[in-house]
Each structure stands twice: as structure tokens, then as C-alpha cells.
N, C-alpha and C positions, 0 to 999 in steps of 0.2 A: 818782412817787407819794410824795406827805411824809406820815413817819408819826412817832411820837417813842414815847420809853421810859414805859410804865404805872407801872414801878417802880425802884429807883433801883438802879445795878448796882454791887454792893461784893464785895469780896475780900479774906478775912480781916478784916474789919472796916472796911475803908479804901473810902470811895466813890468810885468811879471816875468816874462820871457821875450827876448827879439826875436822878430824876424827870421828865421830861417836854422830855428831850435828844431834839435833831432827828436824822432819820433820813433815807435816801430809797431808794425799792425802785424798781428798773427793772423796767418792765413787759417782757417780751422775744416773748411770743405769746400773744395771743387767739385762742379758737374758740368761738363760738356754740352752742348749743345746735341740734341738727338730729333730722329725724323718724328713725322706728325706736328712739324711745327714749335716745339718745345727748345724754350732760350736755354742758353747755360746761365750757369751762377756762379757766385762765391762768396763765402760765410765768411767772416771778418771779426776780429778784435782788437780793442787799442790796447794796448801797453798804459802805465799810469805814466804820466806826465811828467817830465821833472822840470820844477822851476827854475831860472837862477836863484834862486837862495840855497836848492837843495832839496826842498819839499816836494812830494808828490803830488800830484793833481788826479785823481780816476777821470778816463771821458770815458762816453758814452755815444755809441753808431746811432743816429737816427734813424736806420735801420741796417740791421747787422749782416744783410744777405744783399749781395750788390748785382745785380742783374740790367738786360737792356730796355731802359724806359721807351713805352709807347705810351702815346696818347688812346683816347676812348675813339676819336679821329679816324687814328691809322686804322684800327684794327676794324673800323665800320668801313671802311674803303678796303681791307684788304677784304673781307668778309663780301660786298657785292663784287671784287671782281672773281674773287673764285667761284662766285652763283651764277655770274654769266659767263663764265668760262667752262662750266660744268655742264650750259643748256648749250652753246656755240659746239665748245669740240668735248664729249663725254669721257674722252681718253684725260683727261685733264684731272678728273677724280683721283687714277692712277699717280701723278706726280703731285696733288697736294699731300697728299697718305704719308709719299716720302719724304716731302721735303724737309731739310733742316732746317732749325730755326737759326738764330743769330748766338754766337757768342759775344760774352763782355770782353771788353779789351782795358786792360791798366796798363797803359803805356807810359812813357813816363812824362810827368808834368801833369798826370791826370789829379784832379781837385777833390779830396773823398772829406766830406764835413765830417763835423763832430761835436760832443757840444759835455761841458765839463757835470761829471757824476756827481760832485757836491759844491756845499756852497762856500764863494771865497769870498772875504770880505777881507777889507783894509783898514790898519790902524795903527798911526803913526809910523807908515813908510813900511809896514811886514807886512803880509798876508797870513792868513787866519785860514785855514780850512777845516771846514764842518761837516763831515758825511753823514749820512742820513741814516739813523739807527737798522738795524737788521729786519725783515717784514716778522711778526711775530708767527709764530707754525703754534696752531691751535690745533688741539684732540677731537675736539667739538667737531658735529657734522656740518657742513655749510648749510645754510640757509636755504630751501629751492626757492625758485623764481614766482610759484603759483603757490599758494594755498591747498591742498588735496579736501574734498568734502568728505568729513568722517564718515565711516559706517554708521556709526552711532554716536549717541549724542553721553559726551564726558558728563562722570559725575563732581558735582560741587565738591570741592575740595574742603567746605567749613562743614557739610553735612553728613552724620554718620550714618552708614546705613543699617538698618535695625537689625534683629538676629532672631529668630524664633529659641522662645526659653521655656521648657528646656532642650537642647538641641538635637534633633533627631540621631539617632544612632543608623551605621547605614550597616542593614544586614547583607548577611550573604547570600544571594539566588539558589534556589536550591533546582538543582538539575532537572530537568522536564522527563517524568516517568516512559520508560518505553510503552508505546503503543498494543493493545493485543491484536492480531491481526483478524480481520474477518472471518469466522467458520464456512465453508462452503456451503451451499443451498441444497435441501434435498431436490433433488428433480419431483413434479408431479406425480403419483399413480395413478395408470391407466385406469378410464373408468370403464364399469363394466356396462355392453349394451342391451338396453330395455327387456324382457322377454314378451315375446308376442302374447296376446290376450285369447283365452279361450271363449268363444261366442256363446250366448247362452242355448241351452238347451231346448227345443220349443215344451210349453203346458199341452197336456190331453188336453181335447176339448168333449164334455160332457155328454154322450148319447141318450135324449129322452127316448123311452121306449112307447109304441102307440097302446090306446086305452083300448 
């Protein structure tokens, strides 16, 4: 997409580039506008700059994805009338579900900022450009946000911990002997029952004979 500069870009007094210097922005994702209310977009990159001297310049999107601005406004008034459109006529549920949202439109003459990726500074009538070293990519894990409360509490680092001397030697378990299993129980023998008792016998009793 060709666009060019609206105004002419100087530094410290010194114009860098006039007025109406070509540009070109890569288009990188389109999305359409779809139902349920959902805008479309478009994903955007600049091209690096060329000055009149020859030099590049990097911009940078203030934000890279261009979509249709609303206010907090709109969307709290679009928000009650669909609430009282939904208690008035309940059919109205029905066409908010579908409705499309808004596409962006780049028509032409439309104004898309931008604002330069590194820093230019002037001296003695050149420009200087100084980009901004690489972000460094560490191994390391990032830092979390919270503190985690240990299980347990770390040991001192200057403090050795003792060792029993001399050190236990660790034997082998020795397998657990099989069981013998219980011998079964004799049942009881029946006992035998009482024999009845013989009564005793009556004594004579003595006959005196008369005198």
C-alpha cells in the first residue's frame, strides 16, 4: 500500500524529508467484518523510511492492527438500546445474534500515524540514526509475579550438615518367611450319658424274740 508524508519531517530544524515523500505499508491480515457484532481489521507494517540523504529511518504503528474506533459512549448506548429492544419486541434478540459489525475502510486520503523506530539526532546539517540494540533472549526462567511459600524451609548455605560416623551400611531385607497355615480343629467327642444309680438295698431289721 503507497502512502507518503502529510508533513515534512525535521529535526532540530534540519528537514529530513519533504512533504509528500513515498512510503509503503505492508498489508500482513485482513478480517471481514462477521455476525454477532464483530468489526473487521487490518494488520499493518511500515516499510523503513528513506530520507533525502539516502538513509533509512525504521517506523513503528502505534498500533499495528487498524480497526473501527468507538468510544466507551457508543457502545454503553448501543448496549441499552438493545436491552430495551429485547423487553419492547423479544424478536429483536433474533437480529442482534446476526448482525454485522462495521468494517474499516482505507480510502484514500485516510491519515495512518506513525512514529520513527529509532533515535535521529542532528549534527552539522546530517542526521545520525541510532537503533536500539536487540532485546537480549535469556535461558533463564522469568521471574513469577508472586513469591510461592516453600514446603519447607531451605537449608543455610554456610552450614554443613553433620553425617553419622561411621556410616550406616544399608542391608538387604530379607524376604518375609511363608506362613504355616492353621491345622484344622478336632471336633469334640461325644460325651457319654450318666448311668442311672441303683437304690440301696433296705437293712433287716432285728426280731427280739419274747422271754
Amino acid at each position: 500500500m503507497r502512502a507518503h508524508l502529510t508533513y515534512p519531517l525535521r529535526v532540530d530544524g534540519v528537514t529530513l524529508a519533504p512533504a509528500g515523500s513515498s512510503e509503503f505499508i505492508k498489508v500482513l491480515n485482513v478480517r471481514a467484518a462477521a455476525s454477532g457484532d464483530v468489526y473487521g481489521y487490518v494488520d499493518i507494517f511500515f516499510e523503513p523510511f528513506k530520507l533525502a540523504d539516502g538513509k533509512t529511518l525504521p517506523l513503528v504503528a502505534p498500533s499495528y492492527r487498524l480497526t473501527v474506533h468507538t468510544t466507551i459512549g457508543h457502545e454503553s448506548t448501543v448496549g441499552v438500546e438493545d436491552t430495551v429492544a429485547n423487553i419492547l419486541f423479544p424478536p429483536h434478540v433474533l437480529y442482534q445474534v446476526f448482525r454485522r459489525g462495521r468494517n474499516i475502510d482505507l480510502a484514500k486520503g485516510t491519515q495512518v500515524r506513525a512514529q520513527a523506530g529509532a533515535l535521529v539526532t542532528v549534527a552539522d546539517g546530517k542526521a545520525f540514526i541510532a537503533t536500539p540494540p536487540p532485546l537480549p533472549v535469556l535461558s533463564a526462567t522469568p521471574a513469577a509475579a508472586f513469591t510461592p511459600i516453600p514446603l519447607m524451609t531451605p537449608a543455610h548455605p554456610h552450614i554443613q550438615r553433620a553425617h553419622p560416623s561411621p556410616r550406616p551400611t544399608a542391608s538387604p531385607t530379607a524376604p518375609p518367611s511363608p506362613t504355616t497355615p492353621p491345622s484344622p480343629t478336632t471336633p469334640p467327642s461325644p460325651t457319654t450319658p450318666p448311668l442311672p444309680t441303683t437304690p440301696p438295698s433296705p437293712s433287716p431289721t432285728p426280731i427280739s424274740s419274747p422271754a
